[in-house]
Every structure is written in structure tokens, then in C-alpha cells.
N, C-alpha and C positions, 0 to 999 in steps of 0.2 A: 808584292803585297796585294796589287790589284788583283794577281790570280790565285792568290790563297782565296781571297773571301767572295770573288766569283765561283771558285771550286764548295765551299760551304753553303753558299746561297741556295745551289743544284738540288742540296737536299730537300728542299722547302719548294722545289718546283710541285704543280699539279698532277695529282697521279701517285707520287710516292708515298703518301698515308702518313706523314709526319705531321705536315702542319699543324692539324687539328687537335696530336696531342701533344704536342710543341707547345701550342699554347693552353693547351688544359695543363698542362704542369707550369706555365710560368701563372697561372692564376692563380694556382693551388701554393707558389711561393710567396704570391703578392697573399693571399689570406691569413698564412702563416706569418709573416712580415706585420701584419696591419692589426693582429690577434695577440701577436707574442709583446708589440712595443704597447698596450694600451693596458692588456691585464695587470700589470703589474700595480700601473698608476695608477687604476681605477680606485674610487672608494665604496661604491653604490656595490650590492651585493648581485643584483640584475643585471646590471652592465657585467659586472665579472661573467657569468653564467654566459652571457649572450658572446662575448668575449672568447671564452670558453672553448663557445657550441661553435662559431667560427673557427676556433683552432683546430678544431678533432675534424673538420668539413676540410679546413685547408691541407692536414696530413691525406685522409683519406681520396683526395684528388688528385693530390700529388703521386700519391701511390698506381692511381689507375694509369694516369697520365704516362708514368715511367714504363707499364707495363702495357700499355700500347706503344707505345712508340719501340720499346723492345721486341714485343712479337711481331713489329713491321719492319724491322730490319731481319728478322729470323725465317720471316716470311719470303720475303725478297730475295733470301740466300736459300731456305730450305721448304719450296714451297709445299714438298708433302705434308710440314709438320702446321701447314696451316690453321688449323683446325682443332691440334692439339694443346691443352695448358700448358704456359710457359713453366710451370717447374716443370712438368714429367719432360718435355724436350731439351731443359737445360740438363735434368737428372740423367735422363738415358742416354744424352751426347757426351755429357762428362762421367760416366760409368764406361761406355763404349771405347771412350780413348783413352783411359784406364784400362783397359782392357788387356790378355796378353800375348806377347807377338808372334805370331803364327804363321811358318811358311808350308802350302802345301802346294804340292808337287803331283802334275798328272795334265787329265786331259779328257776330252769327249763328256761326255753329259752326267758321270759321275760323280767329278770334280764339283761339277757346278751344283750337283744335289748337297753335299757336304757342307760348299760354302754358303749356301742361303740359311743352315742353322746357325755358321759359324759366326757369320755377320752380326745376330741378336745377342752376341755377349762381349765382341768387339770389333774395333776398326781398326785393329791394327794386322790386320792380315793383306798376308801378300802370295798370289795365283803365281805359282809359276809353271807355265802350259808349254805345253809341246805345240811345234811347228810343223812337225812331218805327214800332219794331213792332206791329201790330194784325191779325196774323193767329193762325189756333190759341187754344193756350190761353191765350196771352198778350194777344191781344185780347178773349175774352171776358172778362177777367177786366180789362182796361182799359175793359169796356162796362158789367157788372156791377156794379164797385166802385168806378171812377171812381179808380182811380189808375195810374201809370207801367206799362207791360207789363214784367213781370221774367224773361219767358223770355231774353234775349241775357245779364240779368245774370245768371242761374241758372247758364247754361255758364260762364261765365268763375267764378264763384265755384266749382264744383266743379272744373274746369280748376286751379285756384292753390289748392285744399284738399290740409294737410296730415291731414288728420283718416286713419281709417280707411277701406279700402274700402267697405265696410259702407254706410259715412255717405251716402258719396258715391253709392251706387247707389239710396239711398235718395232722395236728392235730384233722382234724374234716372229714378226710379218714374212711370213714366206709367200711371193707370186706364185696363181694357178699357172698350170697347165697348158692356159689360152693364150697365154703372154710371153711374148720376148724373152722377158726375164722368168722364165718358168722356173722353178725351182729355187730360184735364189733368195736369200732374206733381205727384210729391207736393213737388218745391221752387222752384216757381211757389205752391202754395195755400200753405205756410211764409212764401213772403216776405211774401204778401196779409197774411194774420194775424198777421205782425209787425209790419205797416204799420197796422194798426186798430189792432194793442195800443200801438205808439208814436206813432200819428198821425202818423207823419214817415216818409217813403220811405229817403230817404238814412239814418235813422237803423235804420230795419229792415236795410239791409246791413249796417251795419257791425254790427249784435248778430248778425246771421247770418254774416257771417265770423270772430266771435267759434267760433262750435260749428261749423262749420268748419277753425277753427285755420289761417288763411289764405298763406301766403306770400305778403306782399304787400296789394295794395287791390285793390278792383275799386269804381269811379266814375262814376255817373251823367252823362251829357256836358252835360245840362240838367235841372231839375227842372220845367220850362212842359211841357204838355200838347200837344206839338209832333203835327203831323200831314203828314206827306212827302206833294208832289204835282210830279208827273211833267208836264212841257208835251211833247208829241210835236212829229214835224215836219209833221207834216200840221194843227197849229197847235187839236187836242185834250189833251184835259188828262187826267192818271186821279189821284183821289183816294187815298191809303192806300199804306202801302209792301208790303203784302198783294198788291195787286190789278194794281201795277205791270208787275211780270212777264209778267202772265197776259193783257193788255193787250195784247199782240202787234202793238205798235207801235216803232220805233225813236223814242227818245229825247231829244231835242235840250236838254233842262237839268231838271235835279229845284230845290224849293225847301222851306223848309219854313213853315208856317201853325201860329202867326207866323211873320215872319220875324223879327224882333226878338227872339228868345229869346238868354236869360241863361245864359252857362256856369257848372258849378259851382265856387265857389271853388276846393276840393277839387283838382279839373282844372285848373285854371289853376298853381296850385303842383305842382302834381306834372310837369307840361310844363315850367315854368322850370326846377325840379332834375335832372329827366332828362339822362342823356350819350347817351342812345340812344335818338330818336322814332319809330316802328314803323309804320305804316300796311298794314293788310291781315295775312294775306290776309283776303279776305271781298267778298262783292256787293260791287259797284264803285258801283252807286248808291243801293242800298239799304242798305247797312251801312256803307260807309266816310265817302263825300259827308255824308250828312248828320249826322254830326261835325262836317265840315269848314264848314258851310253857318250853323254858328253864329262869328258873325265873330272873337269872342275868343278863341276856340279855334284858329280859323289866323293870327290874329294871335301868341298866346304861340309859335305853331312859328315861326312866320315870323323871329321876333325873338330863338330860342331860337340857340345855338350849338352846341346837340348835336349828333350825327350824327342824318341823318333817310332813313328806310330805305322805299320803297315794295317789299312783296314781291308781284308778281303772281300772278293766279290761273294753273294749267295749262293750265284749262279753260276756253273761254266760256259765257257761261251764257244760256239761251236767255229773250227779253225783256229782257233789259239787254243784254249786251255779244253782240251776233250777231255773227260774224265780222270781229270787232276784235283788232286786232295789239295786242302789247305796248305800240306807242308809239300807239295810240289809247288804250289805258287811263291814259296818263301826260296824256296832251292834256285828257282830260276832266277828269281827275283836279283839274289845275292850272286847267283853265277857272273850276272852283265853289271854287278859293280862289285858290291862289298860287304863280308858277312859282317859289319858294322853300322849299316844303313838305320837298320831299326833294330829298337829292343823290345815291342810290343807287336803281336800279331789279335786287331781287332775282328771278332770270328761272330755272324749272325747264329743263333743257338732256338731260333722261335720257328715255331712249327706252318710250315705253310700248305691253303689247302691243297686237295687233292687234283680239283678241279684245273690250278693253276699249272702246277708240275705237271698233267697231264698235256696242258697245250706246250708247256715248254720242252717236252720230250720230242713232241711231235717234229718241233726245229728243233732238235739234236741237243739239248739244254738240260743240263739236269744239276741236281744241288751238289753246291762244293763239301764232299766229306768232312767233317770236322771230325780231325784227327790232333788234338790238344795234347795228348802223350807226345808224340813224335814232335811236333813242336818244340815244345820246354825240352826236350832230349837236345834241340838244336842249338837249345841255350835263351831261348826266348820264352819270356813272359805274355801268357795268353789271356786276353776281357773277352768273356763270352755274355753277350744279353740278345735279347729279342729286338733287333733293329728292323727286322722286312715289317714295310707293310706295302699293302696293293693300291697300283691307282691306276686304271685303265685298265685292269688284269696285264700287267706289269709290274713285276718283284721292285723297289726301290727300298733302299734305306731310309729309315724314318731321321731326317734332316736334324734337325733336333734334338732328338733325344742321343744320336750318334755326338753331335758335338758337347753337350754335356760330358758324357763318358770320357771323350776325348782330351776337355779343359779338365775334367778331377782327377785325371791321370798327373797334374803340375800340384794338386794339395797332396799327392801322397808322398812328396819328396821330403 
């Protein structure tokens, strides 16, 4: 009993912003109380009035009184929303978890563009990211520590962070050049050290999307020590999903070593409750594929009856997809799983300048043919709109208005 009401007390400690409207709302009951038992008995029409003017003073304090002490508990938990009126934070949190459940599937800085619209209409999304990275600081730190590369989950968790900006730029802090840590981010080294302090990879994300304050999950697609390797046509092999690219080979199937690897529970139930399966945007063979290349993992899509969404890149990307149309990216796509993956191929259709395509020719880049006949010929339904826009003289999809398109794909069922 002692330490039930030493545990209640705690709240009324200095510092946590309750007090003061702890007791503005038991005032606002005493006026109400002291207003409601006197009108009645009154006979003077004055005193009624003053009576009254008391009552509507002791609602209206009570009312503030609630709603501080409310936005000091919301605050406490959700300091971004510090700032903002308690209806729109209670409206937008319970719209958001309302929201519907969406697993998307991929990897590299694509994913993470996707999920930052997808977050503003809800929280019920779940990343599920490839592991096969090993270049940058995400391979040294899979060489050095010997566990999973957390750069592809670092984007996606800052991507689906409702935290402060602040946090988030913190997390995606990369060291100069002049330093030790040259190259690495400071939430790549966070995840590392949450992974030594809990000895468990998957359990370091989910304490890191705890201070994050995450919209959502972001999930390991495997937790085996998977390593992508590339067979060419010319009947050579390139080890690493690093080195692939740069290989300057055309591609005739990727796999991964093992190939027997284990998808995470986690993934598996988050694919079966989804209404809407996502794939891309992101490398076709290095960030999507090998998702795909674990069998459970296109088994749960294959079996799932969500809607299942491939969104193409604008772009090709030089060493993987050289001058491949859209419906070469579906062929492969379905080659390294299953011609049931998706039933929509989402296709940018907006004109980009001249200016842009010229630097990207220059690095071997050039736009993904949209070939929409051949497509629907393969049995797939094609959404074409104007998603490029430029930021840095860099093609990206417009975040937003892509997940729109993406959630009215579920009203047209």
C-alpha cells in the first residue's frame, strides 16, 4: 500500500508540470461544488447571478486545468508535439493508428524516401530491410564487430522517426575525414553499441526506435550473416553487394550465401497483416532481390491477399539495371521469386529536365523506358503519374504524393 501511493506521489514531484494543474483543476471542482450546492437555495436574484458567474468560472478552469495537465503527460511522452494543440495531436495520433497496415520491403535510401510520406497517414507500417550490405560504414562495422550492417536500417528508422529534428540529424551525423571515425554515422555507431549492450541486433532496433519514437517498425528481413553474390553472363561471379555495381558486368541472377537463410518472425507477421505490400523503390538487385531471395519471405507475399505494389526506379542504375525498361525490371524481379509478388507496377510518367538527364548520362544513367503495353501484356496493372522531383540535381520520388497513390490503390477494391 506504502508503495502504491509513493509511486503516485512521484507524479507531483518538481519538474513534471502537474502540480500546478493538479491544483487548478481541483479549484475549478471546489467552485463548481460551492456554485452548484448554493444556486439552488438562493432566493435573491443577485446572489443567483454571482452564483451563476462562479459556476461558468469553475467549469471553465476545470476545463484548462485538464488540458494542461493532459498536454504534460503528451509532452513528456511525445516531445515533438510540444507545441502543438491538444486536439490536432490527439486527432493526428488517432487517425495515424487508424491508419492502414503496410509492409514495405527493400532497402538503401529509396525505401527510406517512400516511408517519410508513408508515416503522415499512418503508424502502422512495418520496414522490412535487407541485410546484405557491406560497403562504407556499414561494412566496416559488419568487419570489425561482427554483426548485421545497420546502415539501410538507420535510414529507414530515421525515415519513420517521430522524434525531433534534432534527433534525427543526429542520427544521420556522419564524421569528417580528420577523424578516427571518418566516414561513419553517429546512428550506425548507436546501433553497434546497442547491439554489444543487448547482445541481440533485432533487440538494439527496437530500444532504438523506442528514442526515436517510431511510427511504425523497421525489421530485419533475416538475422544469418547473409552475403549477396552476383553470377554474370559471361559465367563470372562478384562477391558482396558493395562490389556488384562496380563490376561492370551485366547480371544474369544474384543469390545469397547461405542460401538457406531464415526470415525474421517479426517479417513474416507483419507480411501476413499488411493490406498493402510495397516493393521498391530501391536497387533492383541489390536492395530489393535480396529480400526476395529468402524463400519465406516471398512465400508470405505470394500467399498474402494484400495489394502488392512494385514502384519503379526513374532511373537506371549503372551496373545493375543498364538499359532496362520497366518490364525488364518486373521479369527479373519475378525471375528471383514469383510471378505473384505484385499486381501493380508504379511507373514515374513526368518529364524531367534536360539539364538533369544530361549529368546522369554522363554516370551511365539514363531514364527507365516506360513500356505500360508490355507490362499489362504480363498480366499487371500499371499507375502512371508525375512522381520525380529534384533535390540537389538528384531524381527522387516525390514522398507523398507516391504514398497517396499508393493508400487509393486500397479504396478501389
Amino acid at each position: 500500500m506504502t508503495n502504491k501511493i509513493n509511486s503516485m506521489l512521484k507524479w507531483f514531484y518538481p519538474g513534471i508540470g502537474l502540480k500546478r494543474w493538479a491544483g487548478l483543476s481541483v479549484f475549478g471542482i471546489f467552485l463548481l461544488i460551492f456554485a452548484t450546492s448554493h444556486l439552488s437555495s438562493e432566493e435573491f436574484l443577485g446572489i443567483q447571478i454571482l452564483d451563476s458567474l462562479i459556476l461558468f468560472c469553475g467549469i471553465i478552469i476545470l476545463i484548462l486545468g485538464i488540458k494542461r495537465m493532459m498536454r504534460s503527460f503528451i509532452a513528456a511522452f511525445m516531445p515533438a508535439s510540444r507545441n502543438q494543440e491538444l486536439f490536432d495531436i490527439i486527432y493526428h495520433n488517432r487517425q495515424l493508428t487508424r491508419g492502414p497496415k503496410i509492409a514495405v520491403i527493400g532497402g538503401g535510401t529509396g525505401l527510406s524516401v517512400l516511408l517519410t510520406g508513408l508515416k503522415e497517414f499512418s503508424s502502422n507500417i512495418s520496414a522490412i530491410v535487407t541485410v546484405a550490405d557491406d560497403g562504407g560504414s556499414s561494412g566496416r562495422i559488419r568487419e570489425e564487430f561482427d554483426i548485421l550492417p545497420p546502415g539501410d536500417i538507420r535510414n529507414c528508422l530515421v525515415a519513420l522517426a517521430d522524434a525531433p529534428t534534432l534527433m534525427r540529424d543526429l542520427f544521420q551525423f556522419r564524421f569528417d575525414t580528420n577523424s578516427q571515425l571518418s566516414g561513419h554515422s553517429f546512428g550506425n555507431l548507436f546501433i553497434t553499441v546497442m547491439t554489444r549492450l543487448t547482445g541481440d541486433f533485432e533487440k538494439a532496433i527496437k530500444e532504438t526506435s523506442k528514442v526515436l519514437a517510431l511510427r511504425g517498425q523497421v525489421i530485419p528481413s533475416t538475422l544469418n550473416k547473409v552475403v549477396l553474390v552476383a553470377e554474370h553472363k559471361d559465367g563470372s561471379t562478384t562477391v558482396g553487394e558493395n562490389k556488384i555495381p562496380k563490376s561492370n558486368r551485366s547480371i544474369k541472377r544474384v543469390y545469397l550465401n547461405p542460401a538457406q537463410s531464415k526470415a525474421t518472425p517479426d517479417a513474416i507477421r507483419a507480411i501476413k497483416e499488411a493490406q498493402v505490400i510495397v516493393l521498391g523503390p530501391g536497387s533492383l538487385y541489390t536492395s530489393i532481390i535480396p529480400n526476395l531471395l529468402i524463400q519465406e519471405i516471398t512465400d508470405a507475399v505470394v500467399s498474402s491477399g494484400a495489394i502488392k505494389v512494385y514502384v519503379c526506379n526513374a532511373m537506371t542504375q549503372p551496373g545493375e539495371t543498364d538499359a532496362y525498361a520497366a518490364s525488364e525490371h518486373i521479369k527479373v524481379l519475378i525471375t528471383h521469386s514469383h510471378p505473384r509478388v505484385l499486381d501493380y507496377c508504379v511507373l514515374n510518367n513526368g518529364e524531367i529536365p534536360q539539364s538533369i538527364l544530361s549529368r546522369y548520362t554522363k554516370e551511365g544513367s539514363n531514364l527507365v523506358v516506360n513500356d505500360r503495353k508490355r507490362i499489362e501484356e504480363m498480366g499487371y496493372r500499371v499507375v502512371e503519374d508525375d512522381f520525380g522531383i529534384i533535390e540537389d540535381k538528384v531524381i527522387r520520388h516525390d514522398s507523398t504524393k507516391l504514398a497517396k497513390i499508393i493508400l487509393g490503390l486500397i479504396e478501389e477494391i
